[in-house]
C-alpha positions in Angstrom: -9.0 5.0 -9.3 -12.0 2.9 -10.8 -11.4 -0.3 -13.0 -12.4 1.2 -16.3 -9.9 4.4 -15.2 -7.2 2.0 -14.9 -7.7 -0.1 -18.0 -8.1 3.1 -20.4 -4.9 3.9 -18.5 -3.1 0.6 -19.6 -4.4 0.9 -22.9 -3.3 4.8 -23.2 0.2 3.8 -21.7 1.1 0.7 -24.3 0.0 3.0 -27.5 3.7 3.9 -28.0 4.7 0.0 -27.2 2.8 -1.1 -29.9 3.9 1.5 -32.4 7.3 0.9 -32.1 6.5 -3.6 -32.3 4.3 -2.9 -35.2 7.6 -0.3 -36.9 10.0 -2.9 -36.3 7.8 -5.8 -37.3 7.6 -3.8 -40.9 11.4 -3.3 -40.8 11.8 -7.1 -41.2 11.1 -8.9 -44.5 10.0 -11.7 -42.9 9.5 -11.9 -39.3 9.7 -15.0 -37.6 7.9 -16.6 -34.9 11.3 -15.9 -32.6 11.3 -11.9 -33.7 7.7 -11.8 -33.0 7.6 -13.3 -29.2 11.3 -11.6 -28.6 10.0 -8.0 -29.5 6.1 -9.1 -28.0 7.8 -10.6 -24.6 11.0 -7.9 -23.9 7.9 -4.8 -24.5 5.7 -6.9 -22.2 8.5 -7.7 -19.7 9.0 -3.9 -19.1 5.7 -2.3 -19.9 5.0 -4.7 -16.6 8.1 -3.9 -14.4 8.3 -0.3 -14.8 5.1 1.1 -13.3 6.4 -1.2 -10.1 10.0 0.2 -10.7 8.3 3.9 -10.9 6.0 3.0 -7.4 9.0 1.7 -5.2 11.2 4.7 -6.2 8.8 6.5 -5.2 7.8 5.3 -2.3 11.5 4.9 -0.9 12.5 8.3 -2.5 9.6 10.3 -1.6 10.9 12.8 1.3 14.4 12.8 -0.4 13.4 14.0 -4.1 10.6 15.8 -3.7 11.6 19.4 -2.9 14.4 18.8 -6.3 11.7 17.4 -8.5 11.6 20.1 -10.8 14.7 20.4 -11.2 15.7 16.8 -11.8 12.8 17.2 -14.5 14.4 20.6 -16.0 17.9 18.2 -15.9 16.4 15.6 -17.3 14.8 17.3 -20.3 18.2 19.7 -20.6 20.1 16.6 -20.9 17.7 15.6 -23.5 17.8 18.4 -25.7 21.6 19.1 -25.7 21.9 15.6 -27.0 18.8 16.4 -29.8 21.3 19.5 -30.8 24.7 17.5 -31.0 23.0 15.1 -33.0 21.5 17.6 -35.3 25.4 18.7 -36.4 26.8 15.4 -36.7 26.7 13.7 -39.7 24.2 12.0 -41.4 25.0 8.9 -42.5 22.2 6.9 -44.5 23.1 3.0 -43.5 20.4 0.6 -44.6 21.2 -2.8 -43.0 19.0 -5.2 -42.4 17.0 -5.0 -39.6 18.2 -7.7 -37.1 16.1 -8.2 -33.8 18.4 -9.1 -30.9 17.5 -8.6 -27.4 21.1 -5.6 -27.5 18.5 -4.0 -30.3 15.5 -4.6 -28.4 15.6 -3.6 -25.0 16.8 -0.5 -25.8 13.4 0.3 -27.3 11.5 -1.6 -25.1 12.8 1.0 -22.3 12.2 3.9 -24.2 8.8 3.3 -24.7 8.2 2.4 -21.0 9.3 5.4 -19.3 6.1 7.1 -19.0 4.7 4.0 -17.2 7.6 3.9 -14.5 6.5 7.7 -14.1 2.6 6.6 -13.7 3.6 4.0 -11.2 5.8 6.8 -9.8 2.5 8.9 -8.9 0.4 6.3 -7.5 -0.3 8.2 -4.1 -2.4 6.8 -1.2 -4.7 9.2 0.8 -2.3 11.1 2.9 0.1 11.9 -0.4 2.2 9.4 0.4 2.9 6.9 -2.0 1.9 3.6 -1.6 -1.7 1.9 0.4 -3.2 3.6 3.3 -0.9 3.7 6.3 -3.5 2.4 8.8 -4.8 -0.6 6.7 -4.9 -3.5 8.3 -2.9 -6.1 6.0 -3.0 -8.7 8.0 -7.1 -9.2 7.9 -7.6 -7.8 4.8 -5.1 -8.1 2.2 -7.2 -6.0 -0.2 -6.8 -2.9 1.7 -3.2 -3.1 -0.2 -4.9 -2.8 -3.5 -7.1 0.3 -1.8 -10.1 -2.0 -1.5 -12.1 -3.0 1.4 -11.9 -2.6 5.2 -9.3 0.1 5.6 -8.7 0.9 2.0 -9.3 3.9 0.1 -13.2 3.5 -0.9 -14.5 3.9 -4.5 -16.0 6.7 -5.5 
């Protein structure tokens, strides 16, 4: 994957990060500098950890999961859905409190919206489908052959 492929793909894969910031920046009368840099830093912390959460999974997990991977998907999205139903028969109560930003109300969101990144990290594959760098790089001379660049390294195209 080329530079410009990966930075579109940061920039594709934040979109719903900064949707939900900018929401819950407009929830708040008047945000200060400590809601700004708590919601800015706990989005940043995991829009950064999950794509290398996603990868070692991954790469650990690979033989074990992948003949159930459709159906940990269809389980996944099952769960997902019954819990979309329940809620839709509960009851609707309208509570309008004041927005509060607290790192218990922010995480939560801050997850949510970096799932899809922990599944990109999760298909970064090297050459023989295995995840992770090419299995006959040699690290030691070149540690750019990690990174699938240089001597041993996946070439660009």
């Amino acid at each position: 994957m080329t530079t410009p492929e990966l930075v579109v793909l940061a920039f594709a894969l934040a979109m719903d990060a900064v949707a939900v910031a900018l929401a819950q920046g407009l929830q708040l009368r008047r945000p200060s500098l400590r809601d700004a840099l708590l919601v800015a830093g706990m989005f940043g912390l995991f829009q950064g950890l999950m794509p290398l959460l996603g990868f070692a999974v991954a790469f650990w997990s690979a033989d074990l999961v992948s003949s159930a991977t459709p159906w940990i998907a269809f389980a996944m999205l099952a769960a997902i859905g019954a819990h979309m139903v329940r809620e839709s028969f509960g009851e609707h109560a309208e509570h309008h409190a004041a927005p509060v930003v607290t790192i218990r109300s922010v995480v939560p969101l801050a997850i949510a919206t970096s799932i899809d990144a922990a599944a990109v990290g999760g298909d970064v594959r090297g050459p023989r489908g295995r995840p992770g760098p090419r299995p006959d790089a040699d690290r030691r001379r070149d540690p750019r052959a990690l990174l699938g660049r240089g001597r041993g390294g996946c070439s660009r195209r």
